[in-house]
N, CA, C and O atoms as a printed pandas DataFrame, in Angstrom:
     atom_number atom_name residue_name chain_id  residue_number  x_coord  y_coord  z_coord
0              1         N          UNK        A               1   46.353  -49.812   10.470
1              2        CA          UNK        A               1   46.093  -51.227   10.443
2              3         C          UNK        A               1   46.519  -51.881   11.763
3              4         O          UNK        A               1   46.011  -52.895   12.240
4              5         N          UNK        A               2   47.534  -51.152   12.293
5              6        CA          UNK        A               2   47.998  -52.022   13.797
6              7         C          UNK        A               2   47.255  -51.564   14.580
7              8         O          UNK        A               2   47.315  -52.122   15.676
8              9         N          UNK        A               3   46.532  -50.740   14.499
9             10        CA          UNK        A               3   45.747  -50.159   15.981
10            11         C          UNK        A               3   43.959  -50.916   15.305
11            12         O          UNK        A               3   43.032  -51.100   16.094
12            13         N          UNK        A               4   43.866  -51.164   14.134
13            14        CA          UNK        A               4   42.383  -51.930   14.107
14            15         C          UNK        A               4   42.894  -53.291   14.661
15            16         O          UNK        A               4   42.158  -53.834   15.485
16            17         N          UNK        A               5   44.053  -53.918   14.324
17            18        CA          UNK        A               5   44.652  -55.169   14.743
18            19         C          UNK        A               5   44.887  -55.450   16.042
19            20         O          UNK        A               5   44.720  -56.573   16.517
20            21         N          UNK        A               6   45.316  -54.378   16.739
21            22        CA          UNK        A               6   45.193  -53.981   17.972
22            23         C          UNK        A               6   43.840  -54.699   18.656
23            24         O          UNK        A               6   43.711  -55.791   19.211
24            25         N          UNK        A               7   43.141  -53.907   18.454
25            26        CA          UNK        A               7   41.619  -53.395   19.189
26            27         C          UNK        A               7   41.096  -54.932   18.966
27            28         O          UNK        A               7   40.512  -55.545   19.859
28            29         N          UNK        A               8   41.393  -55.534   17.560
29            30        CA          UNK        A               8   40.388  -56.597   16.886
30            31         C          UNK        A               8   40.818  -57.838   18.198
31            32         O          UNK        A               8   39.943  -58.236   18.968
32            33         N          UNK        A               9   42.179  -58.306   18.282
33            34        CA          UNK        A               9   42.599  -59.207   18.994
34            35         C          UNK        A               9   42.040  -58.857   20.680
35            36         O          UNK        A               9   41.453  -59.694   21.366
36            37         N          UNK        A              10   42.322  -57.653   21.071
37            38        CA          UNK        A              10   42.303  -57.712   22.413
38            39         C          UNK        A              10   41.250  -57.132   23.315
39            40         O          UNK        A              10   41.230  -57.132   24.546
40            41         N          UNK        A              11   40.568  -56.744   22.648
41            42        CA          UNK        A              11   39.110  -55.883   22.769
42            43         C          UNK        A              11   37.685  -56.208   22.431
43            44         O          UNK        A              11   37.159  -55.817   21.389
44            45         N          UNK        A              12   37.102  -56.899   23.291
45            46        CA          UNK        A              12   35.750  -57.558   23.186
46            47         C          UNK        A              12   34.649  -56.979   22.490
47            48         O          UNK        A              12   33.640  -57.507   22.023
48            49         N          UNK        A              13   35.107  -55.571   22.513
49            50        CA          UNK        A              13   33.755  -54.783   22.011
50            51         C          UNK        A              13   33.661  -54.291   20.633
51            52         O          UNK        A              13   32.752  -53.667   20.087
52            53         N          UNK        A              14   35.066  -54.800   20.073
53            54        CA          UNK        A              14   35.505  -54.365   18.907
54            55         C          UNK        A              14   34.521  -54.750   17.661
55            56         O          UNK        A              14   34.089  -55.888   17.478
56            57         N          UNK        A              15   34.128  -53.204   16.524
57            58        CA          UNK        A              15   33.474  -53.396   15.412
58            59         C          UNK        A              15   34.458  -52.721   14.406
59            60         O          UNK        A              15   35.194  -51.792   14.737
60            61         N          UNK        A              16   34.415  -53.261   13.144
61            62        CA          UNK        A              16   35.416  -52.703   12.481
62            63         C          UNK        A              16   34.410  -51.248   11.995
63            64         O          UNK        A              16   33.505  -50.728   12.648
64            65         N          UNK        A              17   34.894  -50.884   10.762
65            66        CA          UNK        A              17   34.795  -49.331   10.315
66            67         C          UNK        A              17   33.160  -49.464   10.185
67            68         O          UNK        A              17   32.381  -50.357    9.853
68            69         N          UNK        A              18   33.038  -47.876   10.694
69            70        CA          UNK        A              18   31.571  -47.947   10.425
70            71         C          UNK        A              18   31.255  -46.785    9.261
71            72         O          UNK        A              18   31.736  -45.687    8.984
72            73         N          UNK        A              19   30.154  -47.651    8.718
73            74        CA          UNK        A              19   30.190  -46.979    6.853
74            75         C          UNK        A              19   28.591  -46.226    7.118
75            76         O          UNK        A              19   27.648  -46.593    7.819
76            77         N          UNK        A              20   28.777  -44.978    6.190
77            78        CA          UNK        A              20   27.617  -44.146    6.177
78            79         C          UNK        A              20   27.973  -43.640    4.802
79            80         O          UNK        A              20   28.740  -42.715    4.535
80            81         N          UNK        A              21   27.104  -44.605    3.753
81            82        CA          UNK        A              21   27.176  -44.829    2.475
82            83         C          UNK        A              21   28.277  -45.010    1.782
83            84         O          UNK        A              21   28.661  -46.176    1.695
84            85         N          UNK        A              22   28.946  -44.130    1.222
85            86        CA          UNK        A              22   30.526  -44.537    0.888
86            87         C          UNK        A              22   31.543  -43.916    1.362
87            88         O          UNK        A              22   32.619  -43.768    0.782
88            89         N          UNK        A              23   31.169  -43.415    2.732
89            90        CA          UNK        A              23   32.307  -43.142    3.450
90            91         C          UNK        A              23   32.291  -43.721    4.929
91            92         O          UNK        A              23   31.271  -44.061    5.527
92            93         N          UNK        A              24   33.860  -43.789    5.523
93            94        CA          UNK        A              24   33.890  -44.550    6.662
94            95         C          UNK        A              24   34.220  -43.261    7.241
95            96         O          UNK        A              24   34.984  -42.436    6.740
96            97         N          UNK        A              25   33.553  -43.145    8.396
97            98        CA          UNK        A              25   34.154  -41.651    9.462
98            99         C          UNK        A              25   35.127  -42.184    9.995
99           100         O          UNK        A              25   36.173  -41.545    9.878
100          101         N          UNK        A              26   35.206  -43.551   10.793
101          102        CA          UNK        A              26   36.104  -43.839   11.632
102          103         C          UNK        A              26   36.783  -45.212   11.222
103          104         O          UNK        A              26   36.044  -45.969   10.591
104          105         N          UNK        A              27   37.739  -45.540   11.411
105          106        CA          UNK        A              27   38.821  -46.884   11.179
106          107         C          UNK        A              27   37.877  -47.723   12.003
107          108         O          UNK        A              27   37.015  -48.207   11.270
108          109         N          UNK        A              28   37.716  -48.109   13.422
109          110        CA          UNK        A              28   37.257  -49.098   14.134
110          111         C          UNK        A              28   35.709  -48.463   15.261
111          112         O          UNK        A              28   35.296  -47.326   15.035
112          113         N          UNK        A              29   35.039  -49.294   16.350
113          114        CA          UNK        A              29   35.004  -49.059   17.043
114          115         C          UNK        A              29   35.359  -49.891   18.133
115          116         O          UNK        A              29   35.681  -51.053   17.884
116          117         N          UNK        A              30   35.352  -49.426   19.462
117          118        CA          UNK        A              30   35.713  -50.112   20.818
118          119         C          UNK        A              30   34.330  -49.363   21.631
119          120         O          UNK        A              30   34.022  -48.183   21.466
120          121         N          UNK        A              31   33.902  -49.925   22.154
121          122        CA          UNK        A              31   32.738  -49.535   23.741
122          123         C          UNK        A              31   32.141  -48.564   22.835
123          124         O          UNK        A              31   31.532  -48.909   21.822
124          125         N          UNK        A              32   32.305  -47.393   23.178
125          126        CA          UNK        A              32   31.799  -45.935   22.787
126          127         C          UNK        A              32   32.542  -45.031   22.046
127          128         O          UNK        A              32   32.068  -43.940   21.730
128          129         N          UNK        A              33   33.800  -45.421   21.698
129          130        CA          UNK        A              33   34.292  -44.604   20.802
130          131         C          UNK        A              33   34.357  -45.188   19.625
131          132         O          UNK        A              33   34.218  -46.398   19.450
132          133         N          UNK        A              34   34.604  -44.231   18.626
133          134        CA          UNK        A              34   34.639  -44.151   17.546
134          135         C          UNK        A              34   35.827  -43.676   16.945
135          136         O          UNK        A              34   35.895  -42.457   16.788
136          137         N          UNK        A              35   36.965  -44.510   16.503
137          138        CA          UNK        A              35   38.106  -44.395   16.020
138          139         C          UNK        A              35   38.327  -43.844   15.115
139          140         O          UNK        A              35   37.769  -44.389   14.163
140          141         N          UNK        A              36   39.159  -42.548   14.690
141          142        CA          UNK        A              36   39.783  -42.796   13.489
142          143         C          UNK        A              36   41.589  -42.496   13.437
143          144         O          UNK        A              36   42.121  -41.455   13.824
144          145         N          UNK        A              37   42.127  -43.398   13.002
145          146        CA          UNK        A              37   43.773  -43.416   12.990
146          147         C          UNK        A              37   44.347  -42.481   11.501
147          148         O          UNK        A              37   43.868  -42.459   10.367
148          149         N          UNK        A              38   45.497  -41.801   12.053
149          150        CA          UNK        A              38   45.902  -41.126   11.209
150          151         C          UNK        A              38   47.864  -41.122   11.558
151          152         O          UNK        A              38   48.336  -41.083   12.694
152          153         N          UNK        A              39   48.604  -41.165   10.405
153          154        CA          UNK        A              39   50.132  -41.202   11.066
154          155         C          UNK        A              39   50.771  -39.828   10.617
155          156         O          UNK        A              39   51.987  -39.642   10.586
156          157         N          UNK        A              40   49.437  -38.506   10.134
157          158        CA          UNK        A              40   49.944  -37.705   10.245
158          159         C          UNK        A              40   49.121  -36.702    9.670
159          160         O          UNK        A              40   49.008  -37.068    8.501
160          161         N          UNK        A              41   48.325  -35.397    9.846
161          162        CA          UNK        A              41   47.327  -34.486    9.369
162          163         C          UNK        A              41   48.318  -33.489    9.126
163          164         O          UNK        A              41   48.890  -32.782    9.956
164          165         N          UNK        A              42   48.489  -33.525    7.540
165          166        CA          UNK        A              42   48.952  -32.296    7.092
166          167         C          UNK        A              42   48.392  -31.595    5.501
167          168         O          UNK        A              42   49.056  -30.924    4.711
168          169         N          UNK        A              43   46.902  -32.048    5.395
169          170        CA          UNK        A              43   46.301  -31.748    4.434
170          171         C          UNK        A              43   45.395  -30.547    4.984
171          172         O          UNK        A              43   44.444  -30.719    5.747
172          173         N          UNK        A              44   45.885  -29.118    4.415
173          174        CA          UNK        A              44   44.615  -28.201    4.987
174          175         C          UNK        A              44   43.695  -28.085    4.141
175          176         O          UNK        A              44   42.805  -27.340    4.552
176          177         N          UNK        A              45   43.448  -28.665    2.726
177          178        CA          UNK        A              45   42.699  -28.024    1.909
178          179         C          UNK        A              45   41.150  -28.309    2.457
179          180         O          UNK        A              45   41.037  -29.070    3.418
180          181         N          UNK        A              46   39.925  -27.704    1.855
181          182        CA          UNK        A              46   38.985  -27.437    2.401
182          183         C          UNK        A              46   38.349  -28.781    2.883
183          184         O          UNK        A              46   37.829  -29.000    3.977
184          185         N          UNK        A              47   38.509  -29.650    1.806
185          186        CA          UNK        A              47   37.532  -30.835    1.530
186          187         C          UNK        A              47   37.932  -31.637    2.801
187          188         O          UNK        A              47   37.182  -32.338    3.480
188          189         N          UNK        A              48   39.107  -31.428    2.971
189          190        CA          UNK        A              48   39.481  -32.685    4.075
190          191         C          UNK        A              48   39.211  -31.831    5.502
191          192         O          UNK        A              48   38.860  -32.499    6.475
192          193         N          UNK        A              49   39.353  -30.471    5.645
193          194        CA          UNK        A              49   39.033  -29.612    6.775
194          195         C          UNK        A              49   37.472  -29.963    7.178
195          196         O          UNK        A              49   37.110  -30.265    8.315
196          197         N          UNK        A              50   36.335  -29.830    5.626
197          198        CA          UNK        A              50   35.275  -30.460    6.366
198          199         C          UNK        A              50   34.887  -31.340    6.743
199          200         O          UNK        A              50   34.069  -31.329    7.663
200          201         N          UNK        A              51   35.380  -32.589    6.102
201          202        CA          UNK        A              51   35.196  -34.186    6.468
202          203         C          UNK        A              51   35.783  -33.956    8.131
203          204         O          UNK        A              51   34.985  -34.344    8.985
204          205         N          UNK        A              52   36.676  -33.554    8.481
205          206        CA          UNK        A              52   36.910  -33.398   10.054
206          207         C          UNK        A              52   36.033  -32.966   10.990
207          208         O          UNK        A              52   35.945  -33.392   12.142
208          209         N          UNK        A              53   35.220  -31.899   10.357
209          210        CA          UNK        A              53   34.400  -31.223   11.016
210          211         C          UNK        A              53   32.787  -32.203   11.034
211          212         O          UNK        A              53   32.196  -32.562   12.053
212          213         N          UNK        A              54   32.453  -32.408    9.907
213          214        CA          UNK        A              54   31.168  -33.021   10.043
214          215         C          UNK        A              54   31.283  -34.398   10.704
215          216         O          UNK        A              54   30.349  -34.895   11.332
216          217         N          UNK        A              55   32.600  -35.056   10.515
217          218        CA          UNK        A              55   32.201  -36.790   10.628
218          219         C          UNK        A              55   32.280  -36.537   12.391
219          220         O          UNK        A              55   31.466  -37.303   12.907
220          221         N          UNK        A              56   32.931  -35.789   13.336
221          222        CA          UNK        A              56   32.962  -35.868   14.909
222          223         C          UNK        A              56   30.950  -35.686   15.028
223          224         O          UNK        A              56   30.397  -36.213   15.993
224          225         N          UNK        A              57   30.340  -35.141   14.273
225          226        CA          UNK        A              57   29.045  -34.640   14.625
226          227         C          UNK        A              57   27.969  -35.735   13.857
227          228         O          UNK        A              57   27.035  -36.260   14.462
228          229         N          UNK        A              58   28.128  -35.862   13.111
229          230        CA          UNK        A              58   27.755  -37.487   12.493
230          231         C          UNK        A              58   28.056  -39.024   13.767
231          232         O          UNK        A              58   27.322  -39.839   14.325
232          233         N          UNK        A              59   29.267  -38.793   13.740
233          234        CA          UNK        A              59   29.110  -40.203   14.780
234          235         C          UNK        A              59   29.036  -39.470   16.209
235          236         O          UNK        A              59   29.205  -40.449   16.935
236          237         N          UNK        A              60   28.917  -38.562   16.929
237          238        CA          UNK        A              60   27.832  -38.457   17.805
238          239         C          UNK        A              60   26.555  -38.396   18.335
239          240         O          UNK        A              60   25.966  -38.367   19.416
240          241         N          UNK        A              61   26.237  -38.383   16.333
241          242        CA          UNK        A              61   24.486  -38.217   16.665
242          243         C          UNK        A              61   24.468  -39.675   16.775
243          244         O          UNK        A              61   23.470  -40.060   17.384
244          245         N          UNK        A              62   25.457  -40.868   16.280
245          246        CA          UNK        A              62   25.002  -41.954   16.373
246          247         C          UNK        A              62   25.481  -42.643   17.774
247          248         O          UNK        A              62   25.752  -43.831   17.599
248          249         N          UNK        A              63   25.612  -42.304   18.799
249          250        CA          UNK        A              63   26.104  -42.401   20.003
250          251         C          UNK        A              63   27.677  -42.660   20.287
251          252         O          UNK        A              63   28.136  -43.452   21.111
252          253         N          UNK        A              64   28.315  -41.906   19.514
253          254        CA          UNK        A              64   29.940  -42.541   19.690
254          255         C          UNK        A              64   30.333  -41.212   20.023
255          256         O          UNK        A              64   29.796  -40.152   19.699
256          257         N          UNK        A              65   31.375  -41.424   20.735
257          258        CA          UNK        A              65   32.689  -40.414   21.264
258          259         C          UNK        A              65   33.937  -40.490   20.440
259          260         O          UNK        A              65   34.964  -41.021   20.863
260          261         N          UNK        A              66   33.801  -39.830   18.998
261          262        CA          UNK        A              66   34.606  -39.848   17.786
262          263         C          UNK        A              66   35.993  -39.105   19.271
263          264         O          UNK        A              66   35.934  -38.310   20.209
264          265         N          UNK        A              67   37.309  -40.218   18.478
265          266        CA          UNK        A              67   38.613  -40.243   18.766
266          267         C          UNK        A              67   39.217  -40.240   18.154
267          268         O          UNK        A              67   39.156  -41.191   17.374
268          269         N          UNK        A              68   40.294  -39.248   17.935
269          270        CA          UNK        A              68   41.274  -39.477   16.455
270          271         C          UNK        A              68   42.881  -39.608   17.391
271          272         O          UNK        A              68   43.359  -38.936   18.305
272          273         N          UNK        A              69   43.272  -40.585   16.774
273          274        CA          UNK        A              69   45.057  -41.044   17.134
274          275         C          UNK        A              69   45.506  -40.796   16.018
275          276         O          UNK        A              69   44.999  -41.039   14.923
276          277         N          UNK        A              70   47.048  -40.010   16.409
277          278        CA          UNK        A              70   47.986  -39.398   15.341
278          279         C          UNK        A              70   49.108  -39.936   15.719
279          280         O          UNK        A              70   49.206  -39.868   16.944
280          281         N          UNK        A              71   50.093  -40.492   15.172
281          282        CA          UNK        A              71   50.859  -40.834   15.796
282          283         C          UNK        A              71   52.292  -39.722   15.816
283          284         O          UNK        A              71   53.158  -39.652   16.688
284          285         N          UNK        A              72   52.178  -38.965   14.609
285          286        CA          UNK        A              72   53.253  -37.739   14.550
286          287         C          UNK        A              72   52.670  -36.473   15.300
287          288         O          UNK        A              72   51.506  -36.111   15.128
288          289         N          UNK        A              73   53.276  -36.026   15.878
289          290        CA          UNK        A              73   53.179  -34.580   16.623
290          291         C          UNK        A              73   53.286  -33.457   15.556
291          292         O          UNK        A              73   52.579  -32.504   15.884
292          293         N          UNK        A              74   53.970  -33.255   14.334
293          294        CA          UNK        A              74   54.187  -32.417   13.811
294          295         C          UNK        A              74   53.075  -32.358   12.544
295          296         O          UNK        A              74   53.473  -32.482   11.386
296          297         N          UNK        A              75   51.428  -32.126   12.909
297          298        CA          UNK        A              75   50.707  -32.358   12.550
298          299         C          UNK        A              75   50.209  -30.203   12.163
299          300         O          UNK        A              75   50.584  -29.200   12.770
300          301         N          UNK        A              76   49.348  -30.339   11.031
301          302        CA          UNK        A              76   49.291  -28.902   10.716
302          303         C          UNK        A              76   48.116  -28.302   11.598
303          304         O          UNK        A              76   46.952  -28.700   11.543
304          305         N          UNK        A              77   48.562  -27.338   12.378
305          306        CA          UNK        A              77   47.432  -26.925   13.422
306          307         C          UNK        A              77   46.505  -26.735   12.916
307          308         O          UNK        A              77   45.557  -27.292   13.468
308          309         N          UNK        A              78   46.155  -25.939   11.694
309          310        CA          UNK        A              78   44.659  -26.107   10.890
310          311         C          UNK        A              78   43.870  -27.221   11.280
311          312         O          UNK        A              78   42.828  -27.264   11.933
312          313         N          UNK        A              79   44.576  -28.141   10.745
313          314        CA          UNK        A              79   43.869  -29.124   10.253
314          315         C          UNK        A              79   43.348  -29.863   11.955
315          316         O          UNK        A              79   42.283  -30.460   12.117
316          317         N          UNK        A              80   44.367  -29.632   13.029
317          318        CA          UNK        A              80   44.423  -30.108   14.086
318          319         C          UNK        A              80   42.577  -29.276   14.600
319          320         O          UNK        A              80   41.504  -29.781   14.931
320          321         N          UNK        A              81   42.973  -28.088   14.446
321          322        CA          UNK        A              81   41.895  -27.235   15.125
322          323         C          UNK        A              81   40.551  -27.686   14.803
323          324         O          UNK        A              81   39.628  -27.891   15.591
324          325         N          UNK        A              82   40.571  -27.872   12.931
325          326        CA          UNK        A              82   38.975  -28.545   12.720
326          327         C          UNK        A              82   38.784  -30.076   13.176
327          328         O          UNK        A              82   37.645  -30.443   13.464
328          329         N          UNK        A              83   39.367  -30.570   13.218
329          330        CA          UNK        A              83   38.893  -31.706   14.179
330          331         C          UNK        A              83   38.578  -31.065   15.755
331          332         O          UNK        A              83   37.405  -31.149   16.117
332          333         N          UNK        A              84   39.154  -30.692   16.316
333          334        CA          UNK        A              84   38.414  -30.276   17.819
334          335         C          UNK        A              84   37.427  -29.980   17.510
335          336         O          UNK        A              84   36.457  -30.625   17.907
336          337         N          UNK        A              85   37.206  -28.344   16.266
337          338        CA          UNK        A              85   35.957  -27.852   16.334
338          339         C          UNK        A              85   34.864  -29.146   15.935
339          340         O          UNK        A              85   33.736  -29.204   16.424
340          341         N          UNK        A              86   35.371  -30.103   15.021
341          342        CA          UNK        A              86   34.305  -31.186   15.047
342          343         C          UNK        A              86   34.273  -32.183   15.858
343          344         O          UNK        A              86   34.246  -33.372   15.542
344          345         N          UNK        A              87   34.276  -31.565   17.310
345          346        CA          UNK        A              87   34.143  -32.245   18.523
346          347         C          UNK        A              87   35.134  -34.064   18.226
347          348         O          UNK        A              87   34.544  -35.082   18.587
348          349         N          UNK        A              88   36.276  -34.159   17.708
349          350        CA          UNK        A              88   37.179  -35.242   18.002
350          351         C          UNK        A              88   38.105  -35.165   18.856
351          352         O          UNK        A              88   39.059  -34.433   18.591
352          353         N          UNK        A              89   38.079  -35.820   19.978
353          354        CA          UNK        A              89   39.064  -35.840   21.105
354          355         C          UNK        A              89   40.605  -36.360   20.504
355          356         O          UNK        A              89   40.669  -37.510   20.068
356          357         N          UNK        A              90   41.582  -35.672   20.493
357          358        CA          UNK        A              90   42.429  -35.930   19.384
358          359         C          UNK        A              90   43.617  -36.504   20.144
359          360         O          UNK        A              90   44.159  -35.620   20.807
360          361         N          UNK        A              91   44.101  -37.492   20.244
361          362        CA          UNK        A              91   45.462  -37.820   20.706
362          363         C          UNK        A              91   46.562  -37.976   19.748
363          364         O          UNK        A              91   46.543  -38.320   18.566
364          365         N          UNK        A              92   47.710  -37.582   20.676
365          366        CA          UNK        A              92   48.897  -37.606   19.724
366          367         C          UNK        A              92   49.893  -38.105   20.315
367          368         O          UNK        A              92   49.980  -38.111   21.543
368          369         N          UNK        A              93   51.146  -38.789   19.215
369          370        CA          UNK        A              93   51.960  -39.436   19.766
370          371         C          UNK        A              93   52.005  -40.232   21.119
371          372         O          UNK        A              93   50.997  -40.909   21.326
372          373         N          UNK        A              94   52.776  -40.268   21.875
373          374        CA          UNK        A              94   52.490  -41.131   23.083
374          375         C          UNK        A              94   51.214  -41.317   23.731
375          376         O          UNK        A              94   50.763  -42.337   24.252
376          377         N          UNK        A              95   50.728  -40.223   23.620
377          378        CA          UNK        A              95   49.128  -39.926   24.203
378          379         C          UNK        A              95   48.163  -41.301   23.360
379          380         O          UNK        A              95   47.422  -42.133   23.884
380          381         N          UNK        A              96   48.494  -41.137   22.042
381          382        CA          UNK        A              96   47.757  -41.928   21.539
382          383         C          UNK        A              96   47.856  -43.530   21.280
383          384         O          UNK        A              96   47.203  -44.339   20.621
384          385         N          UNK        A              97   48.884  -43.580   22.041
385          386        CA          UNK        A              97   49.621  -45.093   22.433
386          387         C          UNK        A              97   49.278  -45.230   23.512
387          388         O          UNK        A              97   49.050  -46.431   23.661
388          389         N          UNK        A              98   49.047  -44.565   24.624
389          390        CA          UNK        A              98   48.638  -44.770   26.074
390          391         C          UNK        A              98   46.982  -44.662   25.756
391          392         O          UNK        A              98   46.253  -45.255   26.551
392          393         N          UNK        A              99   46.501  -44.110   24.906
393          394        CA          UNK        A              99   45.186  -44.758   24.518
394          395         C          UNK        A              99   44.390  -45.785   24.476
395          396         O          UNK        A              99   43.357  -46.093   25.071
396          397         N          UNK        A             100   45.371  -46.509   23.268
397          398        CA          UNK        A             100   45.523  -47.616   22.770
398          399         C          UNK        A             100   45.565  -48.340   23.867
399          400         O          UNK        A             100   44.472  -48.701   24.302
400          401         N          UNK        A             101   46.963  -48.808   24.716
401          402        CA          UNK        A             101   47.031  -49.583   25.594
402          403         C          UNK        A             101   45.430  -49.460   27.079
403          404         O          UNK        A             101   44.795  -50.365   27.620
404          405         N          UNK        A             102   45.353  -48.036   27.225
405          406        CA          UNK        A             102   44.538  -48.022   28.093
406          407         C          UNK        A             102   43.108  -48.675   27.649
407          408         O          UNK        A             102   42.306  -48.940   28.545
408          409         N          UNK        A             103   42.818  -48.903   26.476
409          410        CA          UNK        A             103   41.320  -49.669   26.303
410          411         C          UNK        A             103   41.745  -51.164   25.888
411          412         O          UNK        A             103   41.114  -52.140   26.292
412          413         N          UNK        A             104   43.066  -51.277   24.901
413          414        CA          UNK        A             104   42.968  -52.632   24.961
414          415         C          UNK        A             104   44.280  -54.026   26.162
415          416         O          UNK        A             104   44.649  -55.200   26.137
416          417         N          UNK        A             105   44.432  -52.937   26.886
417          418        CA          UNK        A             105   45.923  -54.111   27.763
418          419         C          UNK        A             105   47.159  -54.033   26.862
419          420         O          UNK        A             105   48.267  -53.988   27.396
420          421         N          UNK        A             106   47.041  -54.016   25.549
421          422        CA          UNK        A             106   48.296  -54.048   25.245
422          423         C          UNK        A             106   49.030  -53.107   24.655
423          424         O          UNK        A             106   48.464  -52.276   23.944
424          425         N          UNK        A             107   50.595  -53.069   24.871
425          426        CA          UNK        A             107   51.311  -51.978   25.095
426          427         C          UNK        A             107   52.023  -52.236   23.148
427          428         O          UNK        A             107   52.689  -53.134   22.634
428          429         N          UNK        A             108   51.582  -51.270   22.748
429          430        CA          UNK        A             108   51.716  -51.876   21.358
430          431         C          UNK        A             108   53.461  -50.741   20.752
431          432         O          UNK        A             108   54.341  -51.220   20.036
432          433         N          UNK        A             109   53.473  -49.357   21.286
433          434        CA          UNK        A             109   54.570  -49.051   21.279
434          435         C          UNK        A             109   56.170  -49.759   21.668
435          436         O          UNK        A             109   57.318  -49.674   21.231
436          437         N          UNK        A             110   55.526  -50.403   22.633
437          438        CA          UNK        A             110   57.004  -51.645   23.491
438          439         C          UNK        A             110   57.123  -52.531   22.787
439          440         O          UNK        A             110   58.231  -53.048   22.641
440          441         N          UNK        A             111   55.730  -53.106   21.956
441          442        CA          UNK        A             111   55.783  -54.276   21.133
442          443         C          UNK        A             111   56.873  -53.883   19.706
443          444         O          UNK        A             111   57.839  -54.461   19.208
444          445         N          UNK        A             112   56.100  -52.549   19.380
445          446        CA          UNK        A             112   57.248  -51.938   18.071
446          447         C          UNK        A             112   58.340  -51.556   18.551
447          448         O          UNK        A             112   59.176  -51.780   17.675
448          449         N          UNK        A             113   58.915  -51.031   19.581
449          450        CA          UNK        A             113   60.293  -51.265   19.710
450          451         C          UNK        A             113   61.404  -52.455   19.946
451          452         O          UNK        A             113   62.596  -52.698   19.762
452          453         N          UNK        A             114   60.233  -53.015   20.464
453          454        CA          UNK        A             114   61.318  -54.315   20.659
454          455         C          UNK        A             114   61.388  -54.763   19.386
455          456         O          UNK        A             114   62.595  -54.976   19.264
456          457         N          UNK        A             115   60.740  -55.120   18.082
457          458        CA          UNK        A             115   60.900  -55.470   17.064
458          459         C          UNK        A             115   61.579  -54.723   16.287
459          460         O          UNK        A             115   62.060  -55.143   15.234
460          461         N          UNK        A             116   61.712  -53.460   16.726
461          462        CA          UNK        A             116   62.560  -52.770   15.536
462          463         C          UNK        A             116   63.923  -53.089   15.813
463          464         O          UNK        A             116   64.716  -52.512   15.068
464          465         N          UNK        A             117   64.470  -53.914   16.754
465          466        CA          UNK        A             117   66.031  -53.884   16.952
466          467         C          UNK        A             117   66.036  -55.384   15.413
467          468         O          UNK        A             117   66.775  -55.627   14.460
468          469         N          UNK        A             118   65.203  -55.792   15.791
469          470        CA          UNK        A             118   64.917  -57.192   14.387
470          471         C          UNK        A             118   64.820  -57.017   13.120
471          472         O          UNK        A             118   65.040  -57.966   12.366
472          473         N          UNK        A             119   64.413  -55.564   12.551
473          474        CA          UNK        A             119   63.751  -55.257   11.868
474          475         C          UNK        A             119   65.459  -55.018   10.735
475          476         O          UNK        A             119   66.402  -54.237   10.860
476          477         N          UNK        A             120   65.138  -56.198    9.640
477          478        CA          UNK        A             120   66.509  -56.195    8.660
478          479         C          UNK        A             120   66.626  -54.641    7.878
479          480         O          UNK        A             120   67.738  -54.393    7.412
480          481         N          UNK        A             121   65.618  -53.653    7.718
481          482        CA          UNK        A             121   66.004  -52.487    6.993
482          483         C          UNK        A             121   66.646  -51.365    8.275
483          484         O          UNK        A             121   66.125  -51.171    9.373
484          485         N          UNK        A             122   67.755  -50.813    7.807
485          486        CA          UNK        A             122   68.868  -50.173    9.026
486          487         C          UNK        A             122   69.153  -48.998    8.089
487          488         O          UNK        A             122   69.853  -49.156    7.088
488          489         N          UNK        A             123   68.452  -47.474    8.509
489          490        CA          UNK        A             123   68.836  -46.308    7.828
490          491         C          UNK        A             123   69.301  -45.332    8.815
491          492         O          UNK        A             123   69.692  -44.223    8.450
């Protein structure tokens, strides 16, 4: 939700999710890519292995450069691998914050740290 919130405020080109009947491949778009956000891939079972694989080839036939942002690194290589094989350029952790900032100006990791010193829950 912060990275469609992201994109929505600061990004001119911004479309939200794009639907191909009752499923959304991707969270947003920006220019030419085709978003989808995830805060962590650790489902290998089949069903979700193929939705990885077909939706990168689906929204390329429709002219997008499917992008997937993760924000955890400790993501299950399976699951990591069928997204490549379904052609998704995959960023992770910082990578996928320097993403973020690189299409829309804003630095949205600096924004969440500085708020977390505010932030009343302390574990």
């Amino acid at each position: 939700m912060l990275v469609v919130e992201t994109c929505q405020a600061y990004c001119q080109s911004f479309q939200p999710a794009l639907k191909v009947g009752s499923d959304e491949p991707c969270d947003l778009i920006v220019e030419r890519y085709a978003i989808d956000t995830k805060y962590r891939i650790g489902s290998g079972d089949s069903g979700t292995l193929k939705k990885f694989k077909s939706y990168g080839s689906l929204l390329r036939s429709q002219g997008y450069e499917p992008i997937l942002l993760v924000l955890r690194e400790d993501n299950l290589p399976a699951a990591i691998t069928a997204c490549e094989t379904g052609t998704w350029k995959v960023y992770m952790g910082d990578f996928a914050f320097g993403f973020i900032q690189q299409l829309s100006g804003f630095a949205l990791k600096s924004f969440l740290r500085e708020r977390a010193k505010a932030f009343p829950v302390d574990r």
